[in-house]
FINUKOL-731470 format. One record per residue (C-alpha): residue number from 0; residue in one letter; x, z, y. Coordinates in steps of 0.25 Angstrom, whole numbers. Example, Ala and Ser with C-alpha at 12.3 -4.5 7.8 and 13.67 -1.06 7.14 Angstrom:
BEGIN
@num: 0 residuo: A east: 49 up: 31 north: -18
@num: 1 residuo: S east: 55 up: 29 north: -4
//
This chain:
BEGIN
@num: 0 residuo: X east: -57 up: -7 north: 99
@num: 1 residuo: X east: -46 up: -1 north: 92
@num: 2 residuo: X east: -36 up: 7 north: 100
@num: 3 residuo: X east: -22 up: 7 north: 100
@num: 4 residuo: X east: -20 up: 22 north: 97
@num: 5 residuo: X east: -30 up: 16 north: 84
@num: 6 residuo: X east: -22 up: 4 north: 80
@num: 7 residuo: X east: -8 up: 12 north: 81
@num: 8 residuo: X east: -15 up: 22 north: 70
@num: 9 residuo: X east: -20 up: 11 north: 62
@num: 10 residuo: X east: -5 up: 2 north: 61
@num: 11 residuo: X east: 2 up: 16 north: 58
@num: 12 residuo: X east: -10 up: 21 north: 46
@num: 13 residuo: X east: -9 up: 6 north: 39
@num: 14 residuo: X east: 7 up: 8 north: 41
@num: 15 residuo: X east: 5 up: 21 north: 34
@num: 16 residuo: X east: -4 up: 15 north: 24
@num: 17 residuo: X east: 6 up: 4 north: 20
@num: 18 residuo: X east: 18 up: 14 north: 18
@num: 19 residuo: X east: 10 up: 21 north: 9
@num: 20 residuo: X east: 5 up: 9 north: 0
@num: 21 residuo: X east: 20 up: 5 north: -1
@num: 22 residuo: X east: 24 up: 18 north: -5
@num: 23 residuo: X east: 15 up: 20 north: -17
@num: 24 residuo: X east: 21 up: 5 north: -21
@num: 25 residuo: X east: 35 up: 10 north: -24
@num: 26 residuo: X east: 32 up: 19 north: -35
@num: 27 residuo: X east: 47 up: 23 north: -39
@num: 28 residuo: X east: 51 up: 28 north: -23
@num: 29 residuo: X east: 46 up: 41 north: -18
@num: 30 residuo: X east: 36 up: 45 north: -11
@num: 31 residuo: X east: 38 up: 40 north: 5
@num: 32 residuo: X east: 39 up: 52 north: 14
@num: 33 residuo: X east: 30 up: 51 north: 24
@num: 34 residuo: X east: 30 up: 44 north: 35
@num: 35 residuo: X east: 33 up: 52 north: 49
@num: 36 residuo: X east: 20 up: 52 north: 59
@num: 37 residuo: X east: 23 up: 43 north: 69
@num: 38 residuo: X east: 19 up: 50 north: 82
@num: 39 residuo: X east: 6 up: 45 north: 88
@num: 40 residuo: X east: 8 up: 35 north: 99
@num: 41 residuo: X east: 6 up: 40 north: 114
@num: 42 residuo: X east: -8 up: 37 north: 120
@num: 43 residuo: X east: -7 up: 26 north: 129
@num: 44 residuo: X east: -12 up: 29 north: 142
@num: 45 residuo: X east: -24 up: 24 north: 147
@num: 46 residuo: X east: -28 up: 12 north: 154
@num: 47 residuo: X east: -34 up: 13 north: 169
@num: 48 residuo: X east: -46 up: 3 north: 168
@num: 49 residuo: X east: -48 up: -1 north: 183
@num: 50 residuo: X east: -62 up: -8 north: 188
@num: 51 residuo: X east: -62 up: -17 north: 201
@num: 52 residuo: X east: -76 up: -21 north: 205
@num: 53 residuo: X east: -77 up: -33 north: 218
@num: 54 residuo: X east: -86 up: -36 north: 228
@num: 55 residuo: X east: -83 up: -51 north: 228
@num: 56 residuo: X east: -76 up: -62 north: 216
@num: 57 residuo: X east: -62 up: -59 north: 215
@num: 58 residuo: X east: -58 up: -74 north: 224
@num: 59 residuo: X east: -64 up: -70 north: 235
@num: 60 residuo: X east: -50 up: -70 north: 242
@num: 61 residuo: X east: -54 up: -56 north: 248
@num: 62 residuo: X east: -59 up: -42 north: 247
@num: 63 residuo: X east: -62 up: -42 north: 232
@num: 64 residuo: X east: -48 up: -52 north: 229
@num: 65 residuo: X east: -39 up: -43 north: 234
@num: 66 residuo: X east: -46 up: -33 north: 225
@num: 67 residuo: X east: -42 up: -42 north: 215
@num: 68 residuo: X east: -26 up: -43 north: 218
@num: 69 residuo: X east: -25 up: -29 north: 218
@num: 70 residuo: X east: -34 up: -26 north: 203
@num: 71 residuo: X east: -24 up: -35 north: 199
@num: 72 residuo: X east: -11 up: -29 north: 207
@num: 73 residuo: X east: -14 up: -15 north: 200
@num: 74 residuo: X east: -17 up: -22 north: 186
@num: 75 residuo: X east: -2 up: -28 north: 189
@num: 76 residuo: X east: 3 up: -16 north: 194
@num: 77 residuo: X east: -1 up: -5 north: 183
@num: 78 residuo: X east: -2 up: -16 north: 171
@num: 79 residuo: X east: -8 up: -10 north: 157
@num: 80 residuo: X east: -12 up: 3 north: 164
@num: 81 residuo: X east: -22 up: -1 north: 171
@num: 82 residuo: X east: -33 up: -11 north: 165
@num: 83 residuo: X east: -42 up: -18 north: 178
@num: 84 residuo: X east: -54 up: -26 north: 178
@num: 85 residuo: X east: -62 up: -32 north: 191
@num: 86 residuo: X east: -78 up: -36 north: 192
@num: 87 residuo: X east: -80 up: -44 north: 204
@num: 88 residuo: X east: -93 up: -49 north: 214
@num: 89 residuo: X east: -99 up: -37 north: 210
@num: 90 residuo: X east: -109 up: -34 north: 220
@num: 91 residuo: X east: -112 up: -20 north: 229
@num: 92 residuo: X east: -123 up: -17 north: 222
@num: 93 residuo: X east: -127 up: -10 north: 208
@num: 94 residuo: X east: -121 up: -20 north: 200
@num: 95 residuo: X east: -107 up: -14 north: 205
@num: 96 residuo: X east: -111 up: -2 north: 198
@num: 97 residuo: X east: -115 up: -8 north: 185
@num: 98 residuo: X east: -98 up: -15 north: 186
@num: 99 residuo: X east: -93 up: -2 north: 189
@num: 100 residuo: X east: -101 up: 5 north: 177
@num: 101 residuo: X east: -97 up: -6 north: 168
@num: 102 residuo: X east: -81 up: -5 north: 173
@num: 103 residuo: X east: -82 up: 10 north: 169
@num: 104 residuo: X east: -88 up: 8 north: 157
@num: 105 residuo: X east: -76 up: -1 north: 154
@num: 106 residuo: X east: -66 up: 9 north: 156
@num: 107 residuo: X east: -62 up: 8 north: 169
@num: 108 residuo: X east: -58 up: 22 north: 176
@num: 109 residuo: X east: -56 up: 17 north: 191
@num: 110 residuo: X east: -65 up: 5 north: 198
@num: 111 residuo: X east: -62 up: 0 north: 210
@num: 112 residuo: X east: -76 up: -6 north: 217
@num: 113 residuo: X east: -71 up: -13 north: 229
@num: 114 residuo: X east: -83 up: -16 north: 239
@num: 115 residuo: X east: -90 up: -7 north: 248
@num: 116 residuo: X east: -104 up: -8 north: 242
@num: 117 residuo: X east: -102 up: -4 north: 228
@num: 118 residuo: X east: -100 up: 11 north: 235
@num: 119 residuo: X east: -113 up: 17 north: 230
@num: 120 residuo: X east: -114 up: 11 north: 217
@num: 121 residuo: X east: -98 up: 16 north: 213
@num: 122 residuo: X east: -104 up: 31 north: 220
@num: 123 residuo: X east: -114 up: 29 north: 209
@num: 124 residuo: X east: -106 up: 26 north: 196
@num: 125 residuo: X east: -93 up: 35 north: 199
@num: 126 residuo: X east: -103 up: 46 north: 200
@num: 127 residuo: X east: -106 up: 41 north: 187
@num: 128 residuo: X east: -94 up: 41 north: 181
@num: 129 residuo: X east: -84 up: 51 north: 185
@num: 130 residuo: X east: -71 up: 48 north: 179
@num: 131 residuo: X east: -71 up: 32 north: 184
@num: 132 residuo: X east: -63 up: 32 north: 198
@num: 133 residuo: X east: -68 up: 22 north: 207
@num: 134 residuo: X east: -62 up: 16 north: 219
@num: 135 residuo: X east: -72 up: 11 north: 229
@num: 136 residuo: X east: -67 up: 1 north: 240
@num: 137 residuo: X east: -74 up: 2 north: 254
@num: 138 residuo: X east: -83 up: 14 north: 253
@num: 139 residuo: X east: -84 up: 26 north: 257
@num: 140 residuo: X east: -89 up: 35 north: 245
@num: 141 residuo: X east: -81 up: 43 north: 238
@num: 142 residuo: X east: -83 up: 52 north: 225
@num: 143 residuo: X east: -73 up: 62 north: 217
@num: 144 residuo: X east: -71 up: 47 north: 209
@num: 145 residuo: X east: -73 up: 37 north: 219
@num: 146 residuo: X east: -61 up: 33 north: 230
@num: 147 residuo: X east: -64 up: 24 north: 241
@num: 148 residuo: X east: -54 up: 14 north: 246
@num: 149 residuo: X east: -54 up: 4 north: 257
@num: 150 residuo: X east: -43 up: -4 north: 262
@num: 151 residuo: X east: -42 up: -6 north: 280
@num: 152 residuo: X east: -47 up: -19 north: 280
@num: 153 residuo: X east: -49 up: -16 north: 296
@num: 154 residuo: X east: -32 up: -16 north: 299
@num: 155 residuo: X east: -32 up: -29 north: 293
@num: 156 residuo: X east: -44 up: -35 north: 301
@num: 157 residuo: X east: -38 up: -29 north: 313
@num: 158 residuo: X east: -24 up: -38 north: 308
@num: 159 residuo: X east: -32 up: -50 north: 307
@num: 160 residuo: X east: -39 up: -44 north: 321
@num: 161 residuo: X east: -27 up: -46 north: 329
@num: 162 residuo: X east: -25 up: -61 north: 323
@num: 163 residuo: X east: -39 up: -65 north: 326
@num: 164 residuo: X east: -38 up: -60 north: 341
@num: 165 residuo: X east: -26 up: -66 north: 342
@num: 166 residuo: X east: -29 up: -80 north: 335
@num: 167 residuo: X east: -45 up: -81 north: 341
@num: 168 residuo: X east: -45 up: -92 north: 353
@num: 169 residuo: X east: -62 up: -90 north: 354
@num: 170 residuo: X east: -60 up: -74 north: 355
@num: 171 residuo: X east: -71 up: -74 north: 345
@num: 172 residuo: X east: -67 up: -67 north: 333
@num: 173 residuo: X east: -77 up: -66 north: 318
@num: 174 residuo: X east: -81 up: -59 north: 308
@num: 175 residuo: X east: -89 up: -61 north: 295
@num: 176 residuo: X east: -91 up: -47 north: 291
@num: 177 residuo: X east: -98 up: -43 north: 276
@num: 178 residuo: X east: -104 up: -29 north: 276
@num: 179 residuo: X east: -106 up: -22 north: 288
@num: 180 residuo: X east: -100 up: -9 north: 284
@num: 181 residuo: X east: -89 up: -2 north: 292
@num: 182 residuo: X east: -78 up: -7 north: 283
@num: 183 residuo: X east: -81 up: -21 north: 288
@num: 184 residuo: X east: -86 up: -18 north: 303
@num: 185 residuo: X east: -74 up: -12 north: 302
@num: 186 residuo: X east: -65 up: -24 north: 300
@num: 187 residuo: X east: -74 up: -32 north: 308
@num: 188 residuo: X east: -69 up: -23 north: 319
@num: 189 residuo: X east: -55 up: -22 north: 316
@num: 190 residuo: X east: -52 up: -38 north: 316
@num: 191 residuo: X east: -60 up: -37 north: 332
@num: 192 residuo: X east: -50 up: -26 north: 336
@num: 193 residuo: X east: -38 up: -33 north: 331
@num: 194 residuo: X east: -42 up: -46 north: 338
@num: 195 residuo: X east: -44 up: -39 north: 351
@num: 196 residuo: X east: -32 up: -31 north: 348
@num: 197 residuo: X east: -26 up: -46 north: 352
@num: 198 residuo: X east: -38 up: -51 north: 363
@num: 199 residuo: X east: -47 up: -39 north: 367
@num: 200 residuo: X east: -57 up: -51 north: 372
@num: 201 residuo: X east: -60 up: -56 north: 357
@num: 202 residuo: X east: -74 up: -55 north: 352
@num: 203 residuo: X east: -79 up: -54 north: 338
@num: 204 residuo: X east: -91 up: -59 north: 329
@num: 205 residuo: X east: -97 up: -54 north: 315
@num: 206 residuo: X east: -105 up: -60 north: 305
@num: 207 residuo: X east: -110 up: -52 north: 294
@num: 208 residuo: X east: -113 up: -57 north: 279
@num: 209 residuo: X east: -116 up: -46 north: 275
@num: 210 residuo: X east: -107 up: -48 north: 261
@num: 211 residuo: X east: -95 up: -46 north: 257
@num: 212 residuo: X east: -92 up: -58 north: 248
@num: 213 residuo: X east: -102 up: -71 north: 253
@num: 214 residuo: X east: -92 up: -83 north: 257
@num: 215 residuo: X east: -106 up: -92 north: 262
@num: 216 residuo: X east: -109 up: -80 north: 271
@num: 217 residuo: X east: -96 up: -79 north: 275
@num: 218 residuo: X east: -94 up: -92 north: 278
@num: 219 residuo: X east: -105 up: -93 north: 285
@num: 220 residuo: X east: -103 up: -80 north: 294
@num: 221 residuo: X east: -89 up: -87 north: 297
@num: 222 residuo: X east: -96 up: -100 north: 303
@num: 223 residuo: X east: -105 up: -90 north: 312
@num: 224 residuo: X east: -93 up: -85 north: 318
@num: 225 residuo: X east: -85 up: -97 north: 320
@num: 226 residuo: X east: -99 up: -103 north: 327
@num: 227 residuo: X east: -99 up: -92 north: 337
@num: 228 residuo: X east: -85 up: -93 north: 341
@num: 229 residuo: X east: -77 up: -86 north: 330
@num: 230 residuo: X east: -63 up: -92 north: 331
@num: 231 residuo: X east: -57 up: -80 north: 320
@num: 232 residuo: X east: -64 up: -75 north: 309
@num: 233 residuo: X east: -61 up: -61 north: 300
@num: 234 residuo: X east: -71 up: -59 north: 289
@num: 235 residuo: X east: -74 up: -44 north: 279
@num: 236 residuo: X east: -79 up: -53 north: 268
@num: 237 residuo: X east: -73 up: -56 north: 257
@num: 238 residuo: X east: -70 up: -71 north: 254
@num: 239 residuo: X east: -62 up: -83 north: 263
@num: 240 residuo: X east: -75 up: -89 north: 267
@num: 241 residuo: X east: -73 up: -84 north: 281
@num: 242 residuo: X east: -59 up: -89 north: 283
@num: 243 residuo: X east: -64 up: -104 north: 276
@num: 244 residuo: X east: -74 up: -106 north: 285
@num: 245 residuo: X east: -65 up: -101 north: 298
@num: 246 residuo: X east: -55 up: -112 north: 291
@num: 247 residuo: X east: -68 up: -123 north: 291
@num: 248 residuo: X east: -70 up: -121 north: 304
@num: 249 residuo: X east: -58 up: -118 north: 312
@num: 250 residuo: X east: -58 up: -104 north: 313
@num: 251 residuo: X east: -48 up: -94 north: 310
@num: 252 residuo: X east: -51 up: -82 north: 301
@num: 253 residuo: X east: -44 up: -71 north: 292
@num: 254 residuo: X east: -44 up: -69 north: 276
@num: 255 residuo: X east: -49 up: -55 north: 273
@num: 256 residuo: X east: -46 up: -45 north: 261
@num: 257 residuo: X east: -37 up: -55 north: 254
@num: 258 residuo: X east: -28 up: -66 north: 260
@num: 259 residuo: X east: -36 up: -77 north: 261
@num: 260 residuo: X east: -27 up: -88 north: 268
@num: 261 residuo: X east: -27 up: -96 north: 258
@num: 262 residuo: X east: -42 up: -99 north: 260
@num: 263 residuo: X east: -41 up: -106 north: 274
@num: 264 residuo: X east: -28 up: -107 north: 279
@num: 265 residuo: X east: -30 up: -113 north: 291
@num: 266 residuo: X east: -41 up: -104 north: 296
@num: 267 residuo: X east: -33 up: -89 north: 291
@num: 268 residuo: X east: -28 up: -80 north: 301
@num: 269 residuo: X east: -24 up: -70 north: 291
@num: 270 residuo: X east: -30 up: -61 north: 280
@num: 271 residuo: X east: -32 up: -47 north: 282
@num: 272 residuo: X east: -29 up: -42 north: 266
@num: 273 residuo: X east: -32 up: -30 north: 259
@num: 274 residuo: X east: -21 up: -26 north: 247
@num: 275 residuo: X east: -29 up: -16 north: 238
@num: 276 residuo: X east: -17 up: -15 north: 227
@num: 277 residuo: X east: -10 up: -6 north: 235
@num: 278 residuo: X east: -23 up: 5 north: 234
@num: 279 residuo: X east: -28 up: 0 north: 221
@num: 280 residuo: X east: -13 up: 3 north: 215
@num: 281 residuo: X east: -14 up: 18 north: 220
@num: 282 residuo: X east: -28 up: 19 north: 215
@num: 283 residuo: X east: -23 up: 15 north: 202
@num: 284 residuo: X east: -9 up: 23 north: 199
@num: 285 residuo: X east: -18 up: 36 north: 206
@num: 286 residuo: X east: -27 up: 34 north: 194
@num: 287 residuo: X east: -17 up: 31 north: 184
@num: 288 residuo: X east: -9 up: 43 north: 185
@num: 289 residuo: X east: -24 up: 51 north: 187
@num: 290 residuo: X east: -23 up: 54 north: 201
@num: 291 residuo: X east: -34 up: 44 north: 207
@num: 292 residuo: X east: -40 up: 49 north: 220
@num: 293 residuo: X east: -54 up: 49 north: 226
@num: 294 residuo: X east: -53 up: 46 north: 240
@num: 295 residuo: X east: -53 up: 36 north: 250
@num: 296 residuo: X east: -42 up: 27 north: 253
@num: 297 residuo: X east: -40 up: 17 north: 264
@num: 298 residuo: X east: -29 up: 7 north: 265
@num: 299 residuo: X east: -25 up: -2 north: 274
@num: 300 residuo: X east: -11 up: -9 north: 280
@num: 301 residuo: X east: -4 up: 4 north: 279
@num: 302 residuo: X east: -5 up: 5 north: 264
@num: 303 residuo: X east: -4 up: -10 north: 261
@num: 304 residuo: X east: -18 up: -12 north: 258
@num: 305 residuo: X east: -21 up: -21 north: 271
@num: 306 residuo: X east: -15 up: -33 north: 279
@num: 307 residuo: X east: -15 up: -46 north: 286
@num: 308 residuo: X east: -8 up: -58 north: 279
@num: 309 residuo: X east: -9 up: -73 north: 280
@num: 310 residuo: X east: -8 up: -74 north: 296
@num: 311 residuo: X east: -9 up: -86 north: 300
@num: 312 residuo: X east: 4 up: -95 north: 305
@num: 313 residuo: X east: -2 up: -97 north: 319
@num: 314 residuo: X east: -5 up: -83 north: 321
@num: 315 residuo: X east: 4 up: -80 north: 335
@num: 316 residuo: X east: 16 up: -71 north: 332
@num: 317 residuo: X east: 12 up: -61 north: 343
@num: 318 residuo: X east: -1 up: -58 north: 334
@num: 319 residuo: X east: 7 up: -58 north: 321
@num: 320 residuo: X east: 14 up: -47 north: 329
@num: 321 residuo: X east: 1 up: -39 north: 334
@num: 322 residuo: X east: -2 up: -40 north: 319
@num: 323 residuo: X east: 10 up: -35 north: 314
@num: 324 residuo: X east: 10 up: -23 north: 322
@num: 325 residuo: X east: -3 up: -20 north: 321
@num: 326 residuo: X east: 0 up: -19 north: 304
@num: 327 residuo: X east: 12 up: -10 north: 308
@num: 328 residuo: X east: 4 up: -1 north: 316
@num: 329 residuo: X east: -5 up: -2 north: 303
@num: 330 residuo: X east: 4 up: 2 north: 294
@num: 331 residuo: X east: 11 up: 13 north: 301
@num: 332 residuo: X east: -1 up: 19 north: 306
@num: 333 residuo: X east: 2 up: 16 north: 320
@num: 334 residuo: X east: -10 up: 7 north: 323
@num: 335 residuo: X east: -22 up: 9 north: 318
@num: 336 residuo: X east: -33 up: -2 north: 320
@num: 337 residuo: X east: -45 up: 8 north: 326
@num: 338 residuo: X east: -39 up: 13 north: 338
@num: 339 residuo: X east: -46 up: 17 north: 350
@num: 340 residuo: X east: -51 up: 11 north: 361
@num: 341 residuo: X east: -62 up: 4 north: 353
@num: 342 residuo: X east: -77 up: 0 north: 357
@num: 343 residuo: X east: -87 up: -5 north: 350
@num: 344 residuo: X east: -94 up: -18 north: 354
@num: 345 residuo: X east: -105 up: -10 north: 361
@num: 346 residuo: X east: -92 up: -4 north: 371
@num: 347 residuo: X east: -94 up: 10 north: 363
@num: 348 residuo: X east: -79 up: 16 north: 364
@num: 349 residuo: X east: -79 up: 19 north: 348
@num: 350 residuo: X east: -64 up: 23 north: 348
@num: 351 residuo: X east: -55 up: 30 north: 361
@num: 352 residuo: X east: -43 up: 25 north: 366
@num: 353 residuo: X east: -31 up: 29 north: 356
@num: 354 residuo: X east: -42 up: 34 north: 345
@num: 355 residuo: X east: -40 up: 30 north: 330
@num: 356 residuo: X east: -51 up: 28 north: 321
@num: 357 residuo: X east: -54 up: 37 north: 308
@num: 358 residuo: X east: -57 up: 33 north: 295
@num: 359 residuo: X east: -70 up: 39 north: 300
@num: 360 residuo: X east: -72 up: 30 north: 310
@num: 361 residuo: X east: -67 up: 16 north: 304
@num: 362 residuo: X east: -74 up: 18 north: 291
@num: 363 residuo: X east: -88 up: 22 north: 301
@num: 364 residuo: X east: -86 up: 8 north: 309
@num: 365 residuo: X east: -98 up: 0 north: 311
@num: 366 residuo: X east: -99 up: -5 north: 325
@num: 367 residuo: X east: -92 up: -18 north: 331
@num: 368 residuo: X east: -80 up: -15 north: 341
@num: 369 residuo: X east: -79 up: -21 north: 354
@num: 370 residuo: X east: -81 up: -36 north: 353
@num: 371 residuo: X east: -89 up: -38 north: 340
@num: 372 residuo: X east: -102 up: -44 north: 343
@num: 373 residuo: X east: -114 up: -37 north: 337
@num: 374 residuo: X east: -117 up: -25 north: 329
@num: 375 residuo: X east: -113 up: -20 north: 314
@num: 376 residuo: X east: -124 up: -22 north: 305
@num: 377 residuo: X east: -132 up: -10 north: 303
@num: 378 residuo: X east: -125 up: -2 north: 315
@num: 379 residuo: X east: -134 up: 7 north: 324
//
């Protein structure tokens, strides 16, 4: 393709050309002086060619959605100097590494792969292909061109928690959990400490699908719970087949990832939403102006990456409050959801009285707390 530094040259030569021809035409003027050099235009800078590779199809409503907004928040935001580009249902398995292969041989200097089990396969070709930055969502390996990044899904399950414990007439709370990885027990822990943040007496159930986008599964998981009592649901998957089946059957439940109220009105509590423009915003100017760290980053309602929206109408005033102060406490760094005293549903004391859990220790989670019935998958 010819380039635009190419087609400049070519215009000015034929200009040159045609000046020259009509010169030798008049045979009685003299020679033309020659024309000035016209200095050589600026070289325009470069664009970024950005990469998004997604778990799930871009309308799930959820986790890979709100991926999408924010690719195209930052497209918006930065215009021409930034070029994006998206694959999605891309699976956690070697064919995420032949996407990522084909998006750097197109060009693209920074890939965003946004689920959990592509961890290995982008370790493998960033080791490959050292000047490609590569931002991997929900892991935990890192390399001189691999940042990690993870937003607290765990504050806004806690937010949902308190609404559950406070809207729950059964005191008989659900799960439907994907992966049982600690990201995920992790959430499943936090929504059962918000709830009995409100009623210490409530009980909670999980049902495992063992995916992360598989709306019959999820479905079905959601039926489970409501059969065995489960007035309230919160899911860690990624589509509204949760909240469509608490909405068929009369159950209450919560959107997750993305607002997902429009899905089942009747039945939604609230959505506990994760805003990645924020992060993916930074990611880019850091680039852009060539300071791009490696590291790991972790936003949550502080940063803006993380909330509650969409609370139902019927939701009594002195839970709106309990929320309300809970995200102030959030975003002031007054509150933080992991504080001691906290058991495990075996009645193992896992955190003292007034104790704060590290990054260490949430990122390590894979136990049940009090009140969860069963054991993780896979926990000794």
């Amino acid at each position: 393709m010819t380039t635009k530094r190419a087609l400049i040259k070519m215009i000015g030569l034929s200009a040159v050309s045609l000046a020259a021809l009509t010169a030798c035409g008049k045979k009685d003027d003299a020679p033309a002086a020659p024309a000035a050099e016209a200095p050589a235009p600026a070289a325009a800078a470069e664009k970024l060619k950005i990469g998004f590779m997604y778990v799930s199809p871009v309308g799930d409503g959820g986790w890979t959605f709100q991926h999408e907004l924010a690719r195209k928040a930052i497209q918006e935001k930065f215009g021409d100097r930034i070029e994006t580009a998206m694959v999605e249902s891309v699976p956690e398995s070697a064919d995420s590494e032949r996407v990522m292969r084909d998006m750097v041989g197109q060009g693209n200097g920074l890939i965003f792969a946004t689920s959990f089990g592509y961890q290995e396969f982008v370790q493998k070709v960033a080791a490959d292909m050292p000047q490609v930055r590569f931002e991997h969502a929900t892991g935990y390996k890192q390399a001189d061109n691999v940042a990690i990044y993870d937003a607290k899904t765990f504050e806004g399950a806690y937010l949902a928690g308190i609404v559950a414990g406070g809207m729950s007439k059964t005191k008989t709370v659900g799960v439907v959990a994907s992966v049982p990885i600690p990201e995920v027990v992790r959430n499943i822990n936090s929504f059962v400490l918000g709830a009995q943040s409100v009623d210490p007496a409530i009980k909670a159930k999980v049902v495992w699908v063992n995916e992360w986008f598989a709306p019959p599964k999820e479905s079905e998981a959601a039926a489970t719970l409501i059969n065995g009592g489960v007035d309230v649901l919160y899911q860690n998957t990624n589509s509204p087949a949760v909240l469509k089946t608490a909405e068929e059957r009369g159950a209450r439940a919560f959107g997750k990832d993305g607002d997902m109220s429009a899905f089942a009105p009747k039945a939604h509590l609230g959505s506990a939403v994760i805003d990645w423009t924020p992060y993916y915003s930074k990611v880019v100017q850091d680039t852009l102006d060539g300071q791009w760290p490696a590291g790991s980053f972790w936003w949550g309602v502080k940063e803006g990456a993380m909330d509650l929206v969409k609370i139902a109408d019927d939701v009594p005033q002195d839970i709106l409050d309990k929320v309300g102060k809970a995200r102030d406490g959030l975003k002031d760094g007054s509150f933080a959801v992991w504080t001691g005293p906290i058991k495990d549903n075996s009645g193992k004391e896992v955190l003292g009285a007034g104790q704060v859990a590290d990054d260490a220790f949430l990122t390590g989670i894979n136990f049940y707390v009090n009140g969860v019935e069963g054991k993780v998958p896979g926990a000794q």
